[in-house]
C-alpha positions as CSV (number, residue, x, y, z in Angstrom):
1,X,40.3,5.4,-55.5
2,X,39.2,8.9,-55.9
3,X,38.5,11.6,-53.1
4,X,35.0,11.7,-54.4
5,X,34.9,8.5,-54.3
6,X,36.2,8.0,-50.7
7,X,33.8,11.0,-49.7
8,X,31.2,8.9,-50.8
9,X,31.6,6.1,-48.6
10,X,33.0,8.2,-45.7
11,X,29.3,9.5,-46.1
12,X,27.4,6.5,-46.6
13,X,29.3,5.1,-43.4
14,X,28.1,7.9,-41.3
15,X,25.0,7.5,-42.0
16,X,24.9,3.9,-41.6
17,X,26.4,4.4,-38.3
18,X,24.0,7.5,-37.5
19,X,21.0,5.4,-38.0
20,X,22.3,2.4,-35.9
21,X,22.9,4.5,-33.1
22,X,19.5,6.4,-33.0
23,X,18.1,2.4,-33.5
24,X,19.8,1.4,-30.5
25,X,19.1,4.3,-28.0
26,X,15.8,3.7,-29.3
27,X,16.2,-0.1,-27.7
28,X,18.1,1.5,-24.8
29,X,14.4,3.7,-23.9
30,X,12.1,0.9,-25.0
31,X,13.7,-1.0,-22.5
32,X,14.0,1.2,-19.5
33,X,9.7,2.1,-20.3
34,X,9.3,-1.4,-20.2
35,X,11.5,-1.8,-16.6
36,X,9.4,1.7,-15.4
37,X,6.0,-0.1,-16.2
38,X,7.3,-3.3,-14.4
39,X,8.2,-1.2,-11.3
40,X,5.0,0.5,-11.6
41,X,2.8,-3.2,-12.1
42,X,4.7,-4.1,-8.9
43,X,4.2,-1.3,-6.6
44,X,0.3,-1.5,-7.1
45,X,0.4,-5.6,-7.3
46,X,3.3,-4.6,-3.4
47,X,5.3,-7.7,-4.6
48,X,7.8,-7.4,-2.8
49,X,9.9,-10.2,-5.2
50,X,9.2,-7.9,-8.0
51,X,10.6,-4.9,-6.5
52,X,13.4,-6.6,-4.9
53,X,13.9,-7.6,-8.6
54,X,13.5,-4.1,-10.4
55,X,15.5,-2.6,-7.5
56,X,19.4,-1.6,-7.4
57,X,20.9,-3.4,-4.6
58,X,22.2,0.8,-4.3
59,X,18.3,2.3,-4.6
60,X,18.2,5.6,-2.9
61,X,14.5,6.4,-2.6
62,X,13.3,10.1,-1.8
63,X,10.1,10.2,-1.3
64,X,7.9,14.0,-2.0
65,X,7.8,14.1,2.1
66,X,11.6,14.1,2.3
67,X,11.8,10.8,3.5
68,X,14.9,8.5,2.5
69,X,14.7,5.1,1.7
70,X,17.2,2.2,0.5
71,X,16.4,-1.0,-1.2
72,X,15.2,-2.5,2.0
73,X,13.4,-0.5,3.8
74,X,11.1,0.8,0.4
75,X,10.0,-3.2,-0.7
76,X,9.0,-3.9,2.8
77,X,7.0,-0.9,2.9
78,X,5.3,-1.1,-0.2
79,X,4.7,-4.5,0.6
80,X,3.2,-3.9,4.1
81,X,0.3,-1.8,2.2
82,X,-0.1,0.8,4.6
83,X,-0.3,3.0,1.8
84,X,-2.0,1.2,-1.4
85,X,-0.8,2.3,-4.8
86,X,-4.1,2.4,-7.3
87,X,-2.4,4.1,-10.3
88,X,0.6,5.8,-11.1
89,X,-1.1,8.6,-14.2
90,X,2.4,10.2,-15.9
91,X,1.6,13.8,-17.2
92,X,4.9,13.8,-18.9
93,X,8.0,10.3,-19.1
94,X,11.3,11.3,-20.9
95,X,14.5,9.3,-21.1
96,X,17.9,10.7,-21.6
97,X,21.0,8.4,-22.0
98,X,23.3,9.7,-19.3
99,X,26.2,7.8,-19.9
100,X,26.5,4.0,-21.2
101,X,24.5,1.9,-19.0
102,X,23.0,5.1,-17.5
103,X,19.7,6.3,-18.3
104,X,17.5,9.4,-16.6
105,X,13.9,9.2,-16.7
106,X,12.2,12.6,-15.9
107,X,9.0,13.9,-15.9
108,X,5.6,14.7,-13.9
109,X,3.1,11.9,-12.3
110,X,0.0,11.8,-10.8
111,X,0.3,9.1,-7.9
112,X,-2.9,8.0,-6.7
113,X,-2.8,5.8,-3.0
114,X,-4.9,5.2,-0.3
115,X,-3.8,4.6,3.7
116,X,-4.9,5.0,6.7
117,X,-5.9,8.8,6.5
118,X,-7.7,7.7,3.0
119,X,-7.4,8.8,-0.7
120,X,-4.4,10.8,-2.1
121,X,-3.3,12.2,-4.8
122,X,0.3,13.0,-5.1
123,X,1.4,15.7,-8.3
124,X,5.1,15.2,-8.5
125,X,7.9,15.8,-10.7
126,X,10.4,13.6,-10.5
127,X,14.1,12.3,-11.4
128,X,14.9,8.9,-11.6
129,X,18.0,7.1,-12.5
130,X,18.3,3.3,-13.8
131,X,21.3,2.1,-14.7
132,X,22.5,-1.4,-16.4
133,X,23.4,-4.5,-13.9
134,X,24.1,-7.4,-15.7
135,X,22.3,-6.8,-18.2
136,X,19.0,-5.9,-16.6
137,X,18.1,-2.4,-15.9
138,X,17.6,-1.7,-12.3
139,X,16.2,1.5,-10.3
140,X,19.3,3.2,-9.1
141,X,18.0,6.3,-7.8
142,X,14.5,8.2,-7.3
143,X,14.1,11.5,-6.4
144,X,10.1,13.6,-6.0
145,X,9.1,17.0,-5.2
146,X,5.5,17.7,-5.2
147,X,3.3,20.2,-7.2
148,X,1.8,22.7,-5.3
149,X,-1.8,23.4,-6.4
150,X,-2.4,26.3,-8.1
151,X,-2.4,30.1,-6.0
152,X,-5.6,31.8,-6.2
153,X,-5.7,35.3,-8.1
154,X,-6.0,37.8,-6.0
155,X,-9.2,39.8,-6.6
């Protein structure tokens, strides 16, 4: 066989191999929007199976306010509803494979609730970490700081 000839396919195979990976990682995020808009659906529907279900048993929740929560103690909240998630409006979603089985979603959300005090509207960025658990991808880790509205020009 000839050196051109074995460039050839040496070529070909990366390519091949190029285009299966992109393919995949393309899976890898279509799947991870698809467990984020689950997570989402079941923090407005506060069904508490659901989240318990979209959760890592190893969820660290940090809330905008600072506030820490695990698995536990954020799906009982939520589904307490003393704050009621209406809509969850995401400015900007990306996904970046961290590692295998380890994706980060980051981006900027619009959270709008209502509680005792009435309407919000929480302008976060965020980091969030799901990772793979037997085959289903789970919310490992979320972390929020908030926006803070825009500084008036001084005249």
């Amino acid at each position: 066989m000839s050196l051109k000839l074995v460039l050839r396919r040496l070529i070909g195979l990366v390519c091949v191999l190029t285009v299966t990976a992109s393919t995949a990682a393309d899976g890898v995020v279509a799947a991870v929007r698809a467990a984020d808009d689950e997570r989402v659906a079941a923090t407005i529907a506060g069904d508490h199976a659901r989240l318990a279900a979209i959760y890592s048993d190893d969820l660290r929740y940090v809330h905008s306010s600072g506030k820490i929560d695990n698995k536990t103690e954020h799906a009982d909240g939520l589904a307490k509803r003393a704050s009621v998630y209406e809509r969850f409006d995401y400015q900007t979603r990306e996904f970046r494979l961290a590692a295998p089985g380890v994706m980060l979603m980051s981006g900027r959300v619009v959270i709008h609730s209502t509680n005792a005090k009435g309407k919000n509207q929480n302008d976060v960025n965020f980091l969030a970490v799901w990772r793979e658990e037997q085959g289903r991808w789970k919310l490992l880790a979320w972390q929020a700081a908030k926006n803070l509205p825009p500084v008036p020009a001084n005249r």
